[in-house]
C-alpha positions as a printed Julia matrix, in Angstrom:
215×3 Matrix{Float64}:
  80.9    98.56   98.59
  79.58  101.91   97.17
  83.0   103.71   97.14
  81.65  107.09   95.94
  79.74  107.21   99.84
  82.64  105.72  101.55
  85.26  109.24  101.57
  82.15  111.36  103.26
  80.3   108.56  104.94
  79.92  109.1   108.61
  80.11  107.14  111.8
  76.9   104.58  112.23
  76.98  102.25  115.39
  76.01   98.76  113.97
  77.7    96.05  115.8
  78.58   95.86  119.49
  80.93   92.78  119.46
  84.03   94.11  120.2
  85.43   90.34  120.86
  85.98   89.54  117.18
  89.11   89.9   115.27
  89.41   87.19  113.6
  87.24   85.95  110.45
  84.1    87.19  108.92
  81.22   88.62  111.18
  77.22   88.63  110.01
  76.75   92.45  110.26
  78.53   95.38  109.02
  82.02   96.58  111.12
  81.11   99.42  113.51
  85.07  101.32  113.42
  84.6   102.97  116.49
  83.82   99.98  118.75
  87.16   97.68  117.41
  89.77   96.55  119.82
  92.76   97.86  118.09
  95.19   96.19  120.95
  93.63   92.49  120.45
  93.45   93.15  116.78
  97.29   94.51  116.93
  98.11   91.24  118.88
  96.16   88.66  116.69
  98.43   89.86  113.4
 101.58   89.96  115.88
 101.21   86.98  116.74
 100.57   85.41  112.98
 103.42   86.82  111.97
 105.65   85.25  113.92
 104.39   81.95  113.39
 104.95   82.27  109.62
 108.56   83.96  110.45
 109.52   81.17  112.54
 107.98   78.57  110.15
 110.28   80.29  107.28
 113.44   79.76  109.8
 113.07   76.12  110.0
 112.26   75.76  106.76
 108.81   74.83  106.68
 107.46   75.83  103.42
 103.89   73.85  103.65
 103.1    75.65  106.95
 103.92   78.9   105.9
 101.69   78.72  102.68
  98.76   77.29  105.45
  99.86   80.2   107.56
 100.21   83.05  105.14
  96.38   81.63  103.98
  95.58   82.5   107.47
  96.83   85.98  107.58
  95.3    86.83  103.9
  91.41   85.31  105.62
  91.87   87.31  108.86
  90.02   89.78  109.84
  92.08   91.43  111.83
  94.98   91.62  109.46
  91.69   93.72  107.37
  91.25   95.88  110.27
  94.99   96.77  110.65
  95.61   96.96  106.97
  92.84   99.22  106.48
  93.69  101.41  109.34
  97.24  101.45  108.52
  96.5   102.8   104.76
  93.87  105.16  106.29
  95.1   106.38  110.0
  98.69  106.14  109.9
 100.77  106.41  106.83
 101.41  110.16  105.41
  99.61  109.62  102.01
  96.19  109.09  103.51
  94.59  111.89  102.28
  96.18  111.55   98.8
  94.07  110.0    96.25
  94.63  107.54   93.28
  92.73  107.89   89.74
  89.26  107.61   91.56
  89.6   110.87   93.77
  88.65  108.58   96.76
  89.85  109.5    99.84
  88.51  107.45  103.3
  88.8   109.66  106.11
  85.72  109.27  108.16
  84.43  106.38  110.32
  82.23  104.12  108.54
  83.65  104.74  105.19
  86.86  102.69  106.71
  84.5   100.04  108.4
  82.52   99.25  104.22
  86.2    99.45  103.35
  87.49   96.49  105.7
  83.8    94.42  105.1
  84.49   94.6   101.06
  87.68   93.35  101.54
  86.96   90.84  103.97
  83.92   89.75  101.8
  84.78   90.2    98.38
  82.86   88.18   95.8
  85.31   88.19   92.9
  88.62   88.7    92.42
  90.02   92.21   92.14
  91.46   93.78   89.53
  93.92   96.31   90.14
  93.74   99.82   89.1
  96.07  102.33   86.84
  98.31  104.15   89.36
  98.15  108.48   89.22
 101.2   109.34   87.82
 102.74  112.76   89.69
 106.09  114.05   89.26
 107.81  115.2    92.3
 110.92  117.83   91.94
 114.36  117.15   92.89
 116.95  120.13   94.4
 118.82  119.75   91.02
 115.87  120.9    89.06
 114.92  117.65   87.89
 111.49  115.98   88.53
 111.14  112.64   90.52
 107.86  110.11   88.8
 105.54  109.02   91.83
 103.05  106.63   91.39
 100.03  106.82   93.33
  97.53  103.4    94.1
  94.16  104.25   94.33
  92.56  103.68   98.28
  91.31   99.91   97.75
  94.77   98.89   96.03
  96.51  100.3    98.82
  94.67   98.36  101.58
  95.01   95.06   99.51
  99.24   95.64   99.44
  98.93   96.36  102.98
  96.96   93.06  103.76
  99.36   90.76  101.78
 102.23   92.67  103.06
 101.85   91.08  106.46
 101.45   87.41  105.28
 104.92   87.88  102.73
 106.88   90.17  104.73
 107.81   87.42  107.68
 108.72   85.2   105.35
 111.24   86.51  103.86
 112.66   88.89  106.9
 113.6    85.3   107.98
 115.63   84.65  104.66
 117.13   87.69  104.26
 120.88   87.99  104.55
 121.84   90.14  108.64
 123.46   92.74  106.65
 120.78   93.95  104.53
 119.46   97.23  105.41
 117.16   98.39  102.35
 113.42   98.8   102.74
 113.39   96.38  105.69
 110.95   97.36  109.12
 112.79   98.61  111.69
 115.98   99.46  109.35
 117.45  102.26  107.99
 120.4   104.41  106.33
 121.39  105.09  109.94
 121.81  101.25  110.96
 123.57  100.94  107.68
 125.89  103.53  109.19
 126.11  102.22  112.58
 127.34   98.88  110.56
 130.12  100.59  108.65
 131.59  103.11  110.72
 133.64  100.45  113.22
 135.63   99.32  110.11
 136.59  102.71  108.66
 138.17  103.79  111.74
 140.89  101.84  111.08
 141.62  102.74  107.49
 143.6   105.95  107.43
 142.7   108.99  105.18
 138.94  107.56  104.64
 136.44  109.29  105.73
 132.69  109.03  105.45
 132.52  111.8   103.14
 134.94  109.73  100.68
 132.63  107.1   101.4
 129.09  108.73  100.32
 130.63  110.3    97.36
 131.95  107.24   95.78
 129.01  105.37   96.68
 126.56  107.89   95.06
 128.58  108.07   92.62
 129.34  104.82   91.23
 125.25  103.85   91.71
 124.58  106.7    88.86
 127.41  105.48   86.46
 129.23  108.82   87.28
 133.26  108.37   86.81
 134.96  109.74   89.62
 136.14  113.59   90.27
């Protein structure tokens, strides 16, 4: 893939078969004719077979299946489109400058990793230092484009997995979780404890998870 073309590479019509989401294709990927919905249901669909394979226990069928998800191409399509569409940082670039933005820049993108020859290396992060309200600065690293698309890609075969182990309470850097379901989770049993409050609550827990002693 000639990555210095890809960021300002523009839309070329080469393929026409919209049909295939699935596996390796002869020609090059034409972006702009995909079926995102059959290409959103393929990966869907993979996913829960590896999530409900890691419930019973299965370990053999989840390697075959997470295999499955890392050769399909329409876990590619979604990963690159994810990295390139959807998230916030898609116009921030690693240590290459690279940046995909147009068309058939993110269709080479999805064909080199669908195609890939050798095994890839991965590349330094960009180190940036974000600042805090206390004055302080906050380290950031930043994976170049292609890194980025590859965590994506094996995201979908691991994450299942283990969304299956983990315990029903856990609430940290899970999909479709957050600090407010943590919340939701806590609040019915401090209503019974008199002179707690959820201020007490933060305070202590931000607290004690910096080594701070207490006021």
């Amino acid at each position: 893939m000639d990555t210095k073309a890809t960021p300002t590479a523009t839309a070329d019509s080469v393929v026409t078969d919209r049909a295939a989401v699935n596996g390796p294709e002869d020609g090059p990927t034409d972006w702009l004719s995909i079926d995102w919905q059959a290409a959103e249901g393929e990966v869907r669909r993979l996913r829960q077979r590896i999530f409900t394979a890691s419930q019973a226990g299965d370990l053999k069928r989840v390697r075959n299946l997470q295999k499955l998800m890392l050769r399909s191409r329409a876990n590619t399509l979604m990963s690159v489109r994810r990295v390139t569409e959807v998230n916030a940082d898609r116009k921030t670039a690693g240590i290459d400058g690279m940046v995909v933005l147009q068309p058939r820049g993110k269709a080479e993108l999805a064909d080199w990793m669908q195609h890939k020859a050798a095994p890839w290396k991965a590349r330094p992060v960009r180190r940036v230092f974000i600042p805090k309200a206390n004055g302080r600065r906050r380290p950031l690293g930043i994976p170049v484009i292609l890194d980025r698309c590859l965590q994506a890609m094996v995201l979908s075969a691991l994450e299942p997995e283990w969304e299956a182990r983990f315990e029903p309470r856990s609430y940290g850097f899970r999909p479709g979780r957050g600090c407010q379901s943590a919340v939701r989770a806590v609040m019915p049993g401090l209503v019974s404890l008199d002179g707690v409050t959820l201020e007490h609550v933060c305070r202590s827990g931000v607290r004690g998870s910096l080594g701070w002693p207490d006021e």
